[in-house]
N, C-alpha and C positions, 0 to 999 in steps of 0.2 A: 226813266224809271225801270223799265224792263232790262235794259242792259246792266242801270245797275245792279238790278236782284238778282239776275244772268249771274254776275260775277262774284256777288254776294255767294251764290249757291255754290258756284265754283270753289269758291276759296274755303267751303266747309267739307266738301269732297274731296280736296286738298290733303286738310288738317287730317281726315276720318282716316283717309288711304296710307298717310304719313305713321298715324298712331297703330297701325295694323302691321305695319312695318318693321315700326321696333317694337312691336308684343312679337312678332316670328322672328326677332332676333334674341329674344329672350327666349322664350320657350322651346325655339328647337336647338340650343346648344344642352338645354337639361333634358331633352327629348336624348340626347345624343348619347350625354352622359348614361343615362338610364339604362338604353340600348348595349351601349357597351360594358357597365358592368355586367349585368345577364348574363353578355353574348361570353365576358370572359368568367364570369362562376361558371357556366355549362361548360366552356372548353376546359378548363381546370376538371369537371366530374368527370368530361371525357378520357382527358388521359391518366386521372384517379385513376379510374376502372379496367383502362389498359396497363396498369402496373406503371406507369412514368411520373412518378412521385415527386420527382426533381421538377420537371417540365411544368405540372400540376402547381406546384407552390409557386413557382413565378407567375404561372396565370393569377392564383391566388391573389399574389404580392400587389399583380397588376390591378387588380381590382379592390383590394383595402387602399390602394391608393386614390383613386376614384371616389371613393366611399368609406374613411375611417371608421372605424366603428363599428360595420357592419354585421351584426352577429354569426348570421349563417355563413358570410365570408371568414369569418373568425374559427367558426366550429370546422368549415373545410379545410382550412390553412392548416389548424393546428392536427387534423386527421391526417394531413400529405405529412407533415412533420413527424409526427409519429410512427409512421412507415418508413423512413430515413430512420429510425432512431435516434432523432433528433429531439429527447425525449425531454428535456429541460425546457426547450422553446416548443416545442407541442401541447405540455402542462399549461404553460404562460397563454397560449393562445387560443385552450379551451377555458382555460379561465376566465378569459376579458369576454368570450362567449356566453358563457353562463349569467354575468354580469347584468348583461342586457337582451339578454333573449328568452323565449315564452317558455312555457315548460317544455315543452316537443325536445325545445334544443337543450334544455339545462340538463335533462331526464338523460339523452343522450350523449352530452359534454361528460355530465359527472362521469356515468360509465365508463366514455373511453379515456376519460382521466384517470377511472383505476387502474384501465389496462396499464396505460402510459407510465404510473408509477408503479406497479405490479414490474412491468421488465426494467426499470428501474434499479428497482429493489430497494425501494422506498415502501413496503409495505403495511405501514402502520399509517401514514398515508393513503396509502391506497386502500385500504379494509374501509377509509372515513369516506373518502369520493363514493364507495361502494354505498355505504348505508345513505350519503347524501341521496343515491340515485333510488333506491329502495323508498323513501321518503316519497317521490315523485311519484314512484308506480312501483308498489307493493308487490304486484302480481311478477315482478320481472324474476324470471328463475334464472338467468344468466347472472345476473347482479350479483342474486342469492347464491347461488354456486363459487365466484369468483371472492366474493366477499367470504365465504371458509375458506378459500384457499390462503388468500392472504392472510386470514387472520393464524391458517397453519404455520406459512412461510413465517412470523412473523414468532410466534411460539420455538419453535427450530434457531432463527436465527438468536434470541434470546437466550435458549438454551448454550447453544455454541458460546455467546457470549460469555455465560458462566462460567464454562468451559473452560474455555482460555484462562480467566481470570484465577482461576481454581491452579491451572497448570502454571502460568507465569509466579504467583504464589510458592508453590512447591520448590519449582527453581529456584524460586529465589531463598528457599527455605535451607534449600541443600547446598548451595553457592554459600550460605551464610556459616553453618554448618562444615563446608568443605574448607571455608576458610580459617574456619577455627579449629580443626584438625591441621592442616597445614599451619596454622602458627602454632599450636602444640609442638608439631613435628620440630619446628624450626627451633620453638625452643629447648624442646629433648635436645636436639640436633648442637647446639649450641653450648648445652649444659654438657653433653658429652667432649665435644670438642675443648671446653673448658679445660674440665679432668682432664683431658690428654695433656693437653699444656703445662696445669698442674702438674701431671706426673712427671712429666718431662724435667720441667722447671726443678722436682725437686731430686729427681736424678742428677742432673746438671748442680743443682746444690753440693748435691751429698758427696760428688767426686770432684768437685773443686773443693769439698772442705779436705777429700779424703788424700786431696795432692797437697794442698797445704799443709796438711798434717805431715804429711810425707816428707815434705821439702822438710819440716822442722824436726822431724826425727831420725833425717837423712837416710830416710829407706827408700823402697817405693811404694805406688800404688797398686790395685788391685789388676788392673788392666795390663799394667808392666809385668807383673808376678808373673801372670798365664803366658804372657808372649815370650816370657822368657821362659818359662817350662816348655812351652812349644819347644823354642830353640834346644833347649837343652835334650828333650826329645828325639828331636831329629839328628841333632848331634852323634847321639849314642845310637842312633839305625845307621848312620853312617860308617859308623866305627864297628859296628857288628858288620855291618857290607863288606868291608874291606878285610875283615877277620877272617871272614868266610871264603871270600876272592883269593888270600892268601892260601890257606890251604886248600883250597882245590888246585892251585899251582905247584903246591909241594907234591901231592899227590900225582899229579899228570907227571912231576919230573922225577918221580922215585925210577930206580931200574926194576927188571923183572928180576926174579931171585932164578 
């Protein structure tokens, strides 16, 4: 009987040692996990704070991988990101922050969500993140300050807007205008060259009817008339030339008396 309760006892210090066994196989790999996000959110703030932002978001990375979700890993990630200027995905990942984290973080998300869309230049947007954070903590006079700015930038870019629209307008007022002075011109321009053809055409009439006539009255026309007074002009200078040629010759061959 001793021996067998001997072994009886054994085989429950057995079972006891056995189930001890797999509880520290359980627990110290989530001991591990735990340890190593920490240890990589701290090394990430460290080299935040040494300006290595790049370096910083892969620690980040490293540790939303470990722990999906994690807000304050979320609120870091998306603050590395935002110093890249990596201002799309910095927004996105102060956002999934906000989501599920206490005020402390949302107070603080919203805010550097306005900065993020503030350089942006998303400002209408960002004026809202501003008031979201104002909401949280009223007292915050940074919020309050950044939230007129944006809402200046935002007045200005609006205005410009106008602007533009006002001037593209115009152009197009005077483009429209320009073109209707140039089809004017084109048609002056046309009307003119018309009449010239006209007149042409009826030049060309009037002396084809005036050679017609001619042929049938066996005279000439008018064009003929003049070339032949030309000719007959110069005719008669020639014949004075030669009038004149002659007696200077008579005279050069007189004797002396």
């Amino acid at each position: 009987m001793v021996e067998t309760a001997y072994k009886t006892e054994s085989k429950i210090a057995f079972v006891r040692n056995a189930a001890l066994f797999l509880l520290t196989l359980v627990l110290v790999p989530q001991l591990s996990v735990s340890e190593s996000l920490a240890s990589k959110n701290k090394k990430g703030n460290r080299l935040f704070e040494q300006g290595r932002y790049e370096d910083a978001e892969k620690s980040y990375l490293s540790a939303q991988v470990d722990s999906p979700g994690k807000p304050e890993i979320l609120y870091n990630l998306g603050n590395s990101l935002v110093k890249q200027k990596k201002y799309r995905e910095g927004v996105q990942a102060l956002g999934q922050s906000i989501n599920g984290g206490g005020k402390d973080i949302k107070e603080k998300a919203w805010y550097n969500k306005g900065n993020a869309l503030f350089s942006g230049g998303n400002y209408r947007e960002s004026a809202d993140a501003f008031i979201q954070a104002l909401k949280l903590n009223p007292g915050d006079r940074d919020a309050k300050h950044n939230l007129e700015l944006a809402l200046l930038k935002l007045s200005q870019q609006e205005q410009q807007k106008t602007e533009n629209n006002q001037q593209q307008g115009n152009t197009k007022d005077s483009n429209e205008k320009s073109g209707g002075q140039d089809a004017r011109q084109r048609q002056q321009s046309n009307q003119n060259q018309g009449s010239q053809e006209s007149r042409k055409e009826q030049q060309n009439q009037v002396k084809t009817q005036e050679t017609k006539s001619a042929q049938r009255a066996g005279s000439m026309t008018r064009e003929q008339a003049l070339q032949l007074l030309d000719a007959v002009q110069n005719q008669e200078l020639e014949q004075q030339r030669k009038l004149l040629e002659g007696r200077a010759t008579e005279k050069t061959n007189e004797k002396d008396l």
